[in-house]
C-alpha positions, 0 to 999 in steps of 0.5 A, a space after each residue: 360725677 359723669 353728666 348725662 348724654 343728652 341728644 336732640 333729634 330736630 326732624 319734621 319727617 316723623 320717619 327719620 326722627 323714629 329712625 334715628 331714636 331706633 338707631 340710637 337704642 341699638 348703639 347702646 349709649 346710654 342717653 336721653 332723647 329730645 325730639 322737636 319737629 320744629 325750630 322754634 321748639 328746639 331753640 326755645 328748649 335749648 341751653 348751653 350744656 343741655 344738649 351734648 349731640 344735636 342730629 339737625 336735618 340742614 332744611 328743618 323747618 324748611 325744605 330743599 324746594 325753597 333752599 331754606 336751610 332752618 336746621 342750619 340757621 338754628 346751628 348757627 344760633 346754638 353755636 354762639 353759646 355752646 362751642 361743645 356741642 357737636 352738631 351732626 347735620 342729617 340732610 338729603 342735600 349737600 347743596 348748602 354743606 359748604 356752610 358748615 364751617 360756620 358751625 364746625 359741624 362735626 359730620 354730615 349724614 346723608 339720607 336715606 340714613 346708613 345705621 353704621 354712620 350714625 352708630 359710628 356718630 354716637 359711639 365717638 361722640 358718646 367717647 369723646 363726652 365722656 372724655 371732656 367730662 372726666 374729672 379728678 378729685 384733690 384735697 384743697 384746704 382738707 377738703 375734696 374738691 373735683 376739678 374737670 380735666 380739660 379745665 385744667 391748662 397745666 400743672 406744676 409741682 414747687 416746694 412739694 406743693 401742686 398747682 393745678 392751673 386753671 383759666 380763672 384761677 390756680 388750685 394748690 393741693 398736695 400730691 406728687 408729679 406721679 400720682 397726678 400724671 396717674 390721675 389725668 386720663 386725657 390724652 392732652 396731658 403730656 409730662 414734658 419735665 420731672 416737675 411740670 405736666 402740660 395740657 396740650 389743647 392750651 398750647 399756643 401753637 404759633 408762639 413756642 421757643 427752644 425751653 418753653 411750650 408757651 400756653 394760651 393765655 402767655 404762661 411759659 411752661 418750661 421743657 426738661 432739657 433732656 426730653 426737649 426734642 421728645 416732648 416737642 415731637 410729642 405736641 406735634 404728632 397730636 396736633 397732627 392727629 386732631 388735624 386728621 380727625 384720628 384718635 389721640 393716644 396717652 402722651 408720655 414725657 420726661 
C-alpha cells in the first residue's frame, strides 16, 4: 500500500509558508502539509520516513544579517537518519549554497518563489515517491508477502525456484522470470540473463568483470554471454543518466 506523501514547510515568514501551501494545493499531489516556524519544532516533530519533502528556508530560524544558516543546520541533522528524504532548500541567499552537498540537497529555490519551480519540485518528487514506494506482492510459504521494490538487489531463477534477494535476507517464492520482470516497475531492473534479473542502484560500479555485474554487498550476478555488451552498455547509460539528473527509462535485457 502506497504511504502517504508528507511534506514539511519550515518558514518564519508566514508569507512564504502560505505561498508554498497555495503552491502545493495547485500542483495536485496529493499531500499532507506540516508547517513549523521554528527549528526546534521541526526537529522535535521530525522522524525518519514521516517527511518525504522538507521545503528548508537555509536561514530558518536565523537570518542572512547574522549569516546563521538554522535551516541548513537542521538538514544536516535530519539527513543523518533519513538518507530518503529530499530536501529542497527555499532561500534568498546563495551565500551558504555551496554546503549543500553536505546534505545532498536536491534543489534550491530562490525567492521570491517561481510557482512553476516549485510545481516542477513536486511533481518529481511526488514520481520518484511514488517510485521507491512501489511494491510487489509474491506467495512465500502460501502466504502473500508484499516486498518494496527498491529493497530488492537482485533475482535469480534455479530448480524452477525465484530467489528474491534482499540486503537482509533471501526471499523464495514460485514465479517465473517473465511474469517477475512483469512485475518490477522500476526502471533499475535490467534482465541481463534468461534466468537472472539485476537491480542496478546495487550495482558496485568500480568492481565489474567480463561475465559478472559485481553487486554491493560482493555477490556476482552472471551476464548472459550473448547480451553481455547490451546489458554492460545498459548500466552505463543509466548511471550516466542519474548523473545528469534526467529521467531513467525501462531497462530491457537478454
Amino acid at each position: 500500500m502506497l504511504q502517504p506523501f508528507n511534506i514539511a514547510i519550515c518558514e518564519d515568514d508566514r508569507n512564504d509558508t502560505l505561498t508554498l501551501r497555495e503552491m502545493i494545493a495547485k500542483s495536485g499531489v496529493a499531500a499532507s502539509v506540516f508547517g513549523y516556524e521554528n527549528t526546534e519544532d521541526f526537529l522535535s516533530a521530525f522522524q525518519p520516513g514521516l517527511f518525504q519533502l522538507a521545503l528548508l528556508d537555509i536561514y530558518f530560524g536565523g537570518s542572512a544579517e547574522t549569516g546563521r544558516p538554522d535551516g541548513l543546520d537542521a538538514a544536516v541533522e535530519i539527513r543523518e537518519t533519513d538518507p530518503d528524504i529530499w530536501i529542497a532548500f527555499t532561500t534568498s541567499s546563495l551565500v551558504h549554497a555551496k554546503f549543500g552537498y553536505k546534505v545532498k540537497a536536491d534543489r534550491y529555490i530562490d525567492k521570491p518563489l517561481d510557482e512553476q519551480e516549485v510545481l516542477s519540485l513536486l511533481e518529481r518528487a511526488a514520481k520518484h515517491f511514488a517510485e521507491t514506494s512501489a511494491e510487489i506482492t509474491v506467495t512465500v510459504d502460501y502466504k502473500k508477502r508484499a516486498i518494496r521494490q527498491r529493497d530488492i538487489l537482485y533475482v535469480e531463477i534455479f530448480n524452477k525456484k525465484t530467489a528474491i534477494h534482499l540486503a537482509d535476507e533471501t526471499v523464495t517464492t514460485y514465479i517465473n522470470i517473465t511474469e517477475m520482470e512483469e512485475l518490477l516497475t522500476l526502471p533499475s531492473f535490467l534482465r541481463c540473463h534468461r534466468c537472472n534479473i539485476v537491480n542496478m542502484d546495487y550495482i558496485d560500479g568500480g568492481a565489474e568483470d567480463e561475465r559478472d555485474f559485481i553487486m554491493e554487498n560482493g555477490d556476482r550476478v552472471y551476464i548472459g554471454r550473448n547480451d553481455r555488451y547490451k546489458a554492460k552498455r545498459a548500466y552505463r547509460e543509466y548511471i550516466a543518466r542519474l548523473a545528469r539528473g534526467q529521467p531513467t527509462t525501462a531497462a530491457g535485457g537478454g
